[in-house]
C-alpha positions as CSV (number, residue, x, y, z in Angstrom):
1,X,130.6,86.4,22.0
2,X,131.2,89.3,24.3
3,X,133.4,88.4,27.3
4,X,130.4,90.1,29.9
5,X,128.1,87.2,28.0
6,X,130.1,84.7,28.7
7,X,130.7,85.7,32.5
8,X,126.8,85.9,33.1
9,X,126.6,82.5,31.5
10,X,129.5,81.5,33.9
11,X,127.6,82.8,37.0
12,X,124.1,81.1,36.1
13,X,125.6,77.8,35.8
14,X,127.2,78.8,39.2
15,X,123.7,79.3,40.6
16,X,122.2,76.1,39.2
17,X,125.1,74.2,40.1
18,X,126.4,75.1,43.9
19,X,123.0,73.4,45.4
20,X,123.1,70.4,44.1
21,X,127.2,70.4,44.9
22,X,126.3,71.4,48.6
23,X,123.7,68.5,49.2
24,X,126.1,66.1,47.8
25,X,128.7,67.0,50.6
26,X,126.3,66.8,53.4
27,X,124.8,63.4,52.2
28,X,127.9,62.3,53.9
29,X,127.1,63.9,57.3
30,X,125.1,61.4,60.0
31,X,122.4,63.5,62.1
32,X,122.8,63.2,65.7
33,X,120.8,63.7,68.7
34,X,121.6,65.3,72.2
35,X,119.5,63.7,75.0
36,X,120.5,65.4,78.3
37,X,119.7,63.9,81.9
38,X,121.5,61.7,84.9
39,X,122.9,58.5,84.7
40,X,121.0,56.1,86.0
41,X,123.4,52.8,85.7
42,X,126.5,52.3,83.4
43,X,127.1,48.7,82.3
44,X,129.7,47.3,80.1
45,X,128.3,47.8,76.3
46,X,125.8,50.5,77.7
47,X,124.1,53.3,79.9
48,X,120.5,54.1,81.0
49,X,120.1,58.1,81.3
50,X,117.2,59.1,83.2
51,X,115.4,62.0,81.3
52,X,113.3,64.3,82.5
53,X,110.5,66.6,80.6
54,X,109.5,68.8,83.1
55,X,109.3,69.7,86.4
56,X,106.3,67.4,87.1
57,X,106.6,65.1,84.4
58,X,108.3,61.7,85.6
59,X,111.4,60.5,84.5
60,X,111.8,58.6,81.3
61,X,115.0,56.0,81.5
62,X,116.7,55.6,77.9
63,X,119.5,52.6,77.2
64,X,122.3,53.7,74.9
65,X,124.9,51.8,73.1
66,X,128.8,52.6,74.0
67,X,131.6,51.6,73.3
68,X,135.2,51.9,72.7
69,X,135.0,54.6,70.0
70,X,132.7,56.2,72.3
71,X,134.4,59.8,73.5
72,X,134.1,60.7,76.5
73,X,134.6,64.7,77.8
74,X,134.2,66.0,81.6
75,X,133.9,69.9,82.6
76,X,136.6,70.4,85.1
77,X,136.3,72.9,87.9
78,X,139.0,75.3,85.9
79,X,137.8,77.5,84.1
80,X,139.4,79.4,80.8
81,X,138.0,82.9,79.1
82,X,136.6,82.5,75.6
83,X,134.8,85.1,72.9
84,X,131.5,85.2,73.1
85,X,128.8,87.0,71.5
86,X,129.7,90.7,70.4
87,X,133.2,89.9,70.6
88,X,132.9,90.0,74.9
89,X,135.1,87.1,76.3
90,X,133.3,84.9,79.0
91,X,134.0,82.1,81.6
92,X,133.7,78.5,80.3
93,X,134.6,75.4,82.1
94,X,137.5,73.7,80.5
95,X,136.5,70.1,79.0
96,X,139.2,67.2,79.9
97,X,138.9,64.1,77.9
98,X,138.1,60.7,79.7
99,X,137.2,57.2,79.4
100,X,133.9,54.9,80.0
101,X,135.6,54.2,83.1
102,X,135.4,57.8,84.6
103,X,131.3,57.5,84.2
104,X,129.3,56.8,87.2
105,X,125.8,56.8,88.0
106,X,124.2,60.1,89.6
107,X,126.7,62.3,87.3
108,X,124.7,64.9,85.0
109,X,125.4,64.2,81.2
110,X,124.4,65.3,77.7
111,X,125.0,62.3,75.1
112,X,125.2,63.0,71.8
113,X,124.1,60.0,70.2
114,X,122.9,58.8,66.4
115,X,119.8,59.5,64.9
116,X,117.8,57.0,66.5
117,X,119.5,57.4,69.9
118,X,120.4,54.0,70.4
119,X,124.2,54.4,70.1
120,X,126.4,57.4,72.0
121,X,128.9,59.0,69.5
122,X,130.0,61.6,72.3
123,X,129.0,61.9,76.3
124,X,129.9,65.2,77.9
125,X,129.9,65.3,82.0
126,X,128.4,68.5,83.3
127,X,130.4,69.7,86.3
128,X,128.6,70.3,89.4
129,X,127.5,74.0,90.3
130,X,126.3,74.9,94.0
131,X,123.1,76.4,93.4
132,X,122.8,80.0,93.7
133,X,125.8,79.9,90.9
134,X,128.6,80.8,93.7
135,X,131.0,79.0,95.6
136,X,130.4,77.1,98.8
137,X,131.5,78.7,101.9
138,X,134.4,78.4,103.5
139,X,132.7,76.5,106.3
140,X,133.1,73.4,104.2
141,X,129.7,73.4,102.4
142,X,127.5,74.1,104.9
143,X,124.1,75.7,105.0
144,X,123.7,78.7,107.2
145,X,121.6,78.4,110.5
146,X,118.2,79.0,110.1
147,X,116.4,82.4,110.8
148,X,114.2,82.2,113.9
149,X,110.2,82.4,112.6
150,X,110.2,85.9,114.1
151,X,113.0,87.2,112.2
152,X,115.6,86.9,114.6
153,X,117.7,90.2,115.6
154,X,116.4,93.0,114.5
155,X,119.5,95.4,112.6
156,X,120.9,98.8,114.7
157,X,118.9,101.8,113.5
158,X,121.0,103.8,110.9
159,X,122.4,107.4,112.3
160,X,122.4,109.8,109.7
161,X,125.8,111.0,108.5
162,X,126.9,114.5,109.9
163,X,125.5,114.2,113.1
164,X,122.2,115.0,114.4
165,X,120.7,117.3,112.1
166,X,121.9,116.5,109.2
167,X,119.8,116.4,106.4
């Protein structure tokens, strides 16, 4: 047989092969689920993570499993520069590892948990962000003072530059 024969057959069985190779490895892989919302109480042995589908909808409360093996990560307020899509680095919190200890109820999550949900592999924290995506102020958080209803103080008219007649 030529040698080019031989390689063709080589590559065929290649073909036939490499599937059924592949599904083997990921038969080994468990599916897990992500289910993102607030905790709502954390017991020993377990949390309750109020879920919410919508602006309107109402709040669904689910009880997952923890426990020791259970990892648990927490954005931090630093933040680190990573690569990002086109090769354009971007800001990303920097993830700190904790304990069951460090969770508390009110604190935004996403639990990746088994197939069925009802145990939690992995629970990230999600750091707080002031709305409007920017700091606080330096006044210590505080709102500013509201606008009176007529608009308060009307701005100085602008002079144009040059003087007078400038145009």
């Amino acid at each position: 047989m030529k040698l080019s024969h031989v390689l063709l057959v080589a590559a065929a069985a290649m073909l036939v092969l490499a599937p059924v190779a592949l599904a083997k490895e990921g038969e080994g892989k468990a599916k897990t689920v992500n289910i993102s919302g607030e905790l709502a109480k954390v017991d020993t042995g377990w949390i309750e993570v109020s879920v919410k589908k919508g602006e309107k909808a109402a709040a669904e409360t689910k009880t997952i499993a923890v426990d020791a093996g259970t990892k648990v990560l927490i954005e931090t307020d630093q933040m680190e520069s990573v690569p990002g899509e086109g090769g354009k680095m971007k800001q990303k919190s920097k993830i700190a590892e904790g304990t069951l200890a460090d969770l508390q109820a009110g604190q935004r999550v996403v639990v990746g948990c088994t197939a069925d949900g009802s145990k939690a592999l992995k629970i990230l924290v999600q750091r707080v962000v002031a709305k409007g995506g920017g700091k606080e102020s330096d006044r210590g958080g505080e709102k500013p003072a509201p606008r009176k209803p007529d608009g308060g103080e009307k701005p100085a008219p602008r002079k144009p530059e040059g003087g007078e007649g400038a145009r």
